[in-house]
C-alpha positions, 0 to 999 in steps of 0.5 A: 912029271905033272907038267908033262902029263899037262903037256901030253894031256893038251896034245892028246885033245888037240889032236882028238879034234877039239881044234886049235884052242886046245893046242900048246902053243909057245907061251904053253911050252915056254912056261913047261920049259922055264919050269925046268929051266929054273931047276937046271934040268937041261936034258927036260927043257932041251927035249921040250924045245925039240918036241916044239920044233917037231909039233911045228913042223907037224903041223906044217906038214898036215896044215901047209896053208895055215903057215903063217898061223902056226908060225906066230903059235909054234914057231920057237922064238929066242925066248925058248932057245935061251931057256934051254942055255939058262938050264944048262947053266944052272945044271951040274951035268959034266957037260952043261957047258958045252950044251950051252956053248952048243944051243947058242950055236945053233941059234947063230945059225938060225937066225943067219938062215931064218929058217926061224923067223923069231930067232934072235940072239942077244947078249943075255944068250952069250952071257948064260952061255959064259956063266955055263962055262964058268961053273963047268970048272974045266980048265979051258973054262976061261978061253972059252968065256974069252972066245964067247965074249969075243964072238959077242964083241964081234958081233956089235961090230957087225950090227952097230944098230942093236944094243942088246947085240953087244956085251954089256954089264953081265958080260963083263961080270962072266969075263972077269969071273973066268 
């Protein structure tokens, strides 16, 4: 709770005038989202992830000619997007896993478009994604370790050049443990 007062009290300055150093930027919003990551509170950290998007696109909105400022200070990165799949992971929701499975979608899907210029997704995002899906207990739990480890091994294929493209050791570990 002390958190995201911290966070609504910064936004409040922010927005009262005291300028751009008074503004919650990424490392701000990274910090709040690991917080919770780390104590498997996906529904918290997902919000914040989606308040950061919103806050960036606001911004925009009201500042178009400061674009690429509020893209190097807003602008979520795979870093935020990952936390958001590590808490579903390490959350006891019926549903984390497909939250999970879920997020690394949608930062598939960033990444091919751009829309987010620092979106990139690596094999620790498929792995935590593995993890959720092992820990989920569901009895499709291990096709779907298996589809994502699939989608990762493609993936390599296609961009031979970016070793954190492919599976590695943490993916096997998810794989055999399905």
């Amino acid at each position: 709770e002390r958190c995201l007062k911290l966070l609504k009290k910064l936004k409040r300055l922010h927005e009262s005038g005291w300028g751009t150093d008074f503004m919650p930027d990424q490392e701000c919003y990274r910090v709040f989202m690991k917080r919770y990551a780390n104590i498997g509170d996906g529904d918290q950290v997902e919000a914040l992830l989606e308040e950061l998007y919103a806050f960036y696109l606001d911004q925009l909105d009201q500042n178009p000619h400061k674009r690429r400022e509020f893209e190097l200070m807003l602008s979520p990165t795979s870093a935020h997007f990952s936390l958001v799949i590590l808490a579903w992971s390490r959350s006891d929701s019926p549903t984390a896993a497909e939250r999970a499975e879920a997020i690394l979608n949608h930062m598939l899907e960033l990444e091919a478009s751009r829309e987010c210029k620092d979106i990139f997704v690596r094999s620790s995002s498929f792995n935590m994604g593995m993890v959720a899906w092992n820990q989920s207990g569901a009895p499709e739990s291990a096709s779907k370790v298996q589809s994502l480890f699939d989608r990762l091994s493609e993936l390599s294929v296609r961009d031979e050049a970016q070793k954190s493209r492919g599976p590695d050791s943490g993916s096997y570990s998810a794989l055999i443990a399905s």
